[in-house]
N, C-alpha and C positions, 0 to 999 in steps of 0.2 A: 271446502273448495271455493266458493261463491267469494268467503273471506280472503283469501290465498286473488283470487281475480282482482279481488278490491284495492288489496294493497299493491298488487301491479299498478292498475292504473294510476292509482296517485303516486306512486314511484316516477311513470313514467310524466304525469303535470307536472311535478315538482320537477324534474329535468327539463322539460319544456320551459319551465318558469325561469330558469337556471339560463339554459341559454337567450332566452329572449331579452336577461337583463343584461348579460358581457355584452350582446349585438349592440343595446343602447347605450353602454358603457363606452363601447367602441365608439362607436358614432358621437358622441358628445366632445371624447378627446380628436377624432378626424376634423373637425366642424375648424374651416377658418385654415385647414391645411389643404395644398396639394394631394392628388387620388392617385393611387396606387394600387397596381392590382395583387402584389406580393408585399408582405410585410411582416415582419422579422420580432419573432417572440421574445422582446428581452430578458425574458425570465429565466429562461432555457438555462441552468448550470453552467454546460460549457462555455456559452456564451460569455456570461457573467464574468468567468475565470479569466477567457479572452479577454475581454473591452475592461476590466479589473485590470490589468496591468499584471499577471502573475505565470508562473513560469510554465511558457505552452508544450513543454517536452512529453509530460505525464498524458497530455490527450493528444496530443498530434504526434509528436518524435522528432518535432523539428523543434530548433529553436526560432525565437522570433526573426535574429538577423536572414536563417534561412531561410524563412517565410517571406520577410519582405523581399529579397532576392527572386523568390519562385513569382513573386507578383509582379514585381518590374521587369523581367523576361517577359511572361504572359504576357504584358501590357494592358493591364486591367483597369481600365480607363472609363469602360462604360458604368453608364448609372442607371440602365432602368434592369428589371426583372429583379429577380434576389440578390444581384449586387456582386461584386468580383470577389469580397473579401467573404461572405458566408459561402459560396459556393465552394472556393479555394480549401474553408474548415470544413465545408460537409467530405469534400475530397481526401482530404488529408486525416480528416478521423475516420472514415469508412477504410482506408490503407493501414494506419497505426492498429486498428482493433478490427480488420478482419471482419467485421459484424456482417449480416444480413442488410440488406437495402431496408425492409424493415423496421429492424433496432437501430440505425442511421433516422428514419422517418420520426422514431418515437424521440429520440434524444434532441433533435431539429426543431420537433415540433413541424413537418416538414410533408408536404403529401408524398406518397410512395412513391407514383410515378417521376415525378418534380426530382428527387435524390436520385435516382435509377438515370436519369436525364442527364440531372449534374455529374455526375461520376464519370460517364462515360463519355461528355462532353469536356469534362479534364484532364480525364486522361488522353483524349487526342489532343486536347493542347500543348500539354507536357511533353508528350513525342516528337510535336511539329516543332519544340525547340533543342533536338538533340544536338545537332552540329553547334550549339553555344556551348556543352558542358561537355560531349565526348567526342573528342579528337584528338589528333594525332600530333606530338610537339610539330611546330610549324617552322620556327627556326633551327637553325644550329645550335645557338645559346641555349633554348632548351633543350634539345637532345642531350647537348652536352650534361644539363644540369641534371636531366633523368639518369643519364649513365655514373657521372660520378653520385646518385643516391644509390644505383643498383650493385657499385663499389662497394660502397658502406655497408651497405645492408651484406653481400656476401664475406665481408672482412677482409677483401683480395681487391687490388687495381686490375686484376688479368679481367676480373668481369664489369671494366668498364665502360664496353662497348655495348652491355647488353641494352637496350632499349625496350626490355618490356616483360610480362611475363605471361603466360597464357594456359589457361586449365577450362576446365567444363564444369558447372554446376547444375545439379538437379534442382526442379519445382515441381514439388508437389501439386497434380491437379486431381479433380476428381474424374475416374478412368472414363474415358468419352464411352460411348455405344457404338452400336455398329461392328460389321466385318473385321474391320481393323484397331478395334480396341486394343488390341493384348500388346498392338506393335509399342504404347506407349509404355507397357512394363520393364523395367530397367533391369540392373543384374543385383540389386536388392529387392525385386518383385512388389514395387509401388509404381502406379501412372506413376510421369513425370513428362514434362517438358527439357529439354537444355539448354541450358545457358551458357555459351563458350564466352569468355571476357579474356580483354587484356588491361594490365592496369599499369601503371608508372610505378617508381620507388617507393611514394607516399602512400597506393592503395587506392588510387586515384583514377577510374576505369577510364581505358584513353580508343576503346573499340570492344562492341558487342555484338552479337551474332543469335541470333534466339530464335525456337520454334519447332526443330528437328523433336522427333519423340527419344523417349527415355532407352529404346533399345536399342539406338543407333550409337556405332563405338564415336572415342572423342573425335580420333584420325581420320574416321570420314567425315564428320561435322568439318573439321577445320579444311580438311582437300576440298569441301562444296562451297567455304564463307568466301566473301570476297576478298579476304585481307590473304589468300592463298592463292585464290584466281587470278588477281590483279597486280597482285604483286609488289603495290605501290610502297610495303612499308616491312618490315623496317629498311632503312635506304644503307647499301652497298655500306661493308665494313662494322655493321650492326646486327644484332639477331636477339632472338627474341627467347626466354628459360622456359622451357616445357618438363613435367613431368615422364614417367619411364613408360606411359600410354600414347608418348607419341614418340613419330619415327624422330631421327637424328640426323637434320636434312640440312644445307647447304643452298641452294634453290629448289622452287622458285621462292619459296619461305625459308630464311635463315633460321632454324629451330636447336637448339643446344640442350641437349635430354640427359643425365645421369649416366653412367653404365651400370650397365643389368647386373644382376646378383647373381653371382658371385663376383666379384669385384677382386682384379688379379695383384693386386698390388697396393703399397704405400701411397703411390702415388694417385693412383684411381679413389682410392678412399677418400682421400682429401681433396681432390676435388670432386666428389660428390659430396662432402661435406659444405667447403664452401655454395656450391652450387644450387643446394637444398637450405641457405641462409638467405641466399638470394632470393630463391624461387618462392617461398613461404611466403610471399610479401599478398602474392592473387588469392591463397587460400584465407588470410586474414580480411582481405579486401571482400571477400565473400562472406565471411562471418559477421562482421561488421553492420555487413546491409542486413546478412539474417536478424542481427540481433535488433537493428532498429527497426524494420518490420515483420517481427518474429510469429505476427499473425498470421503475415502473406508467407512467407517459405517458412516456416515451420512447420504450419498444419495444411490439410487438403486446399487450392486454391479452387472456391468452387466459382468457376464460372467459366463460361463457356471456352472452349478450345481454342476457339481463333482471336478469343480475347486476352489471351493468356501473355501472349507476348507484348503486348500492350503494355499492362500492368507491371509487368519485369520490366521494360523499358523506364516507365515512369520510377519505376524504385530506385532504378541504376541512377536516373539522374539526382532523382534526391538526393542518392549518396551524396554524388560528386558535388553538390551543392553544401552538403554539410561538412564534408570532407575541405572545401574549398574556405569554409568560414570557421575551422578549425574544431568543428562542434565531431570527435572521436568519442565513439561507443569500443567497451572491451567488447570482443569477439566471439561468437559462441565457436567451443572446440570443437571439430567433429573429427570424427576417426576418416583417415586419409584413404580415397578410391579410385586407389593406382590399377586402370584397366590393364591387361594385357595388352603390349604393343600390337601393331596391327603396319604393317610395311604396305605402303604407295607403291604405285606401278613405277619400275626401276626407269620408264620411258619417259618419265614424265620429270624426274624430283633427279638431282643429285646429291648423295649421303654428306653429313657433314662431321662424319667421322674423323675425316684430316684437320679439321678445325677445333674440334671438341682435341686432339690430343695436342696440337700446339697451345690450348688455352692448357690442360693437365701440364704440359712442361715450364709452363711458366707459372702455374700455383706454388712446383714444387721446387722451384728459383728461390735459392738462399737470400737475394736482394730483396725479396717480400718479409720477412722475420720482422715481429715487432721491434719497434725502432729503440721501446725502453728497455730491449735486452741486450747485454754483453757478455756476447759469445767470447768476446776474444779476452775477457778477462778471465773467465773459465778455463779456457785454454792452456793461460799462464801462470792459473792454480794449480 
């Protein structure tokens, strides 16, 4: 025992000895420089990788163009405390990996609280710059430009007025406490949060809505967001592809949904074919972001409830930042979670049944036929 004592102590001199020499080490390289009260480990691997010149996707998810982009928004201009460009990596690798504030601290070399600080001090700054990366096309030349992509994308001109497309995404949180825990369990029975998005042709979210719980249907999310309230968009003559979980409305939100199954005809089939060519564009635009931070929506996001929409916010923008500088991830597949429709008060919404079938008579317009076929040599076969 007495031995056992012994060798502690001199364990713990030699540790003593150990730091009292880096302290002089330290001090001898400070001596003749400016004082700082933070100061940045360059030993740290990521770092190295970083300020090495080598590809930041493996630890951050972003590319570099992205990165300098998130920083010229921010306007990271200051120079004292830990400096805009390590905060921006403690930010962006605590998103990429998901990790614990913690394993963020240990990888940093970074104190706890310090990273815990930065994070949440970045991601309000990342929110406070949403109106630069999601909004709504602001001329006509883009509308125009969105509509003939949502052409393409459906394989048909009839759908190129659509301007947009709009679905609801689950995020995993860990299930809050309290009274009203259960309300966040979804109809696959995990917490979640929602995330209703619309995005352009490219997958490019152009309006978010975030925060409702997991057991709320999509149709009431969208009848409470403001892009329904307000009314402001899509503008007269335009409407936006919704899956068979929302109503089929006309005002005061233009919405174009599939018909319901069973589906009475040749011509209902193909335009829900076309229609679901189109529409697919929100569900890849979701995969996408899954896949580049498949830490944060893949697994439980734990951290507080009202912090929750925050964090989605920020990820939404990164997309559109990476999306914007051409940097596309394949998409992870998920099996499709077409809620049961759910009908708006008839006082309020009128149906856009009449429109959805004039868009169907004109899918099934013989003027639409690929142009490289000839029918009419067929004919005279």
């Amino acid at each position: 025992m007495e031995m056992e004592m012994e060798m502690g102590r001199q364990h713990r001199r030699q540790a003593r000895r150990r730091r009292i020499l880096i302290c002089r080490h330290l001090c001898r390289q400070r001596r003749g420089m400016a004082r700082h009260y933070c100061a940045i480990n360059a030993t740290v691997p990521v770092l190295q990788r970083y300020y090495g010149g080598e590809d930041t996707r493996p630890d951050f998810r972003l590319g570099r163009e992205a990165m300098q982009q998130l920083m010229v928004a921010l306007k990271t201009d200051r120079q004292h405390g830990w400096g805009p460009t390590l905060e921006t990596l403690v930010f962006l690798f605590w998103l990429a990996t998901g990790s614990a504030y913690r394993v963020v601290s240990r990888v940093f070399s970074m104190p706890l609280p310090t990273v815990h600080r930065v994070v949440h001090k970045m991601v309000d700054g990342v929110v406070a710059v949403l109106p630069q990366f999601v909004h709504f096309p602001s001329t006509q030349e883009e509308l125009q430009v969105v509509g003939d992509g949502f052409a393409r994308l459906a394989n048909h001109q009839a759908f190129g007025k659509a301007a947009g497309a709009v679905d609801g995404c689950h995020i995993r949180i860990k299930c809050p406490g309290g009274p009203d825990g259960h309300d966040y369990n979804n109809r696959k029975l995990f917490p979640s949060v929602v995330l209703q998005a619309v995005c352009d042709h490219q997958g490019c979210f152009i309006d978010i809505f975030v925060g409702y719980p997991g057991s709320v249907h999509d149709a009431c999310i969208i009848k409470n967001s403001p892009i329904y309230t307000r009314g402001t968009y899509p503008p007269p003559g335009y409407f936006l592809l919704a899956d068979g979980g929302y109503p089929c409305l006309q005002e005061p939100l233009a919405l174009i949904t599939p018909y319901k199954r069973p589906v009475r005809g040749t011509a209902e089939q193909r335009f829900n074919y076309h229609h679901s060519k189109g529409r697919t564009i929100i569900e890849r635009a979701f995969g996408m972001m899954k896949t580049r931070f498949r830490c944060i929506f893949l697994e439980a996001l734990e951290v507080h409830t009202l912090f929750v929409p925050k964090v989605v916010t920020a990820c939404v923008i990164l997309h559109n930042i990476c999306v914007g500088v051409g940097h596309v991830l394949e998409e992870v597949v998920e099996e499709e979670d077409n809620q049961p429709p759910v009908e708006l008060d008839g006082g309020e919404s009128r149906s856009g049944a009449a429109w959805r079938a004039a868009l169907t008579n004109e899918v099934s317009a013989l003027h639409e036929a690929l142009l490289d076929h000839d029918y009419f040599c067929q004919v005279n076969n």
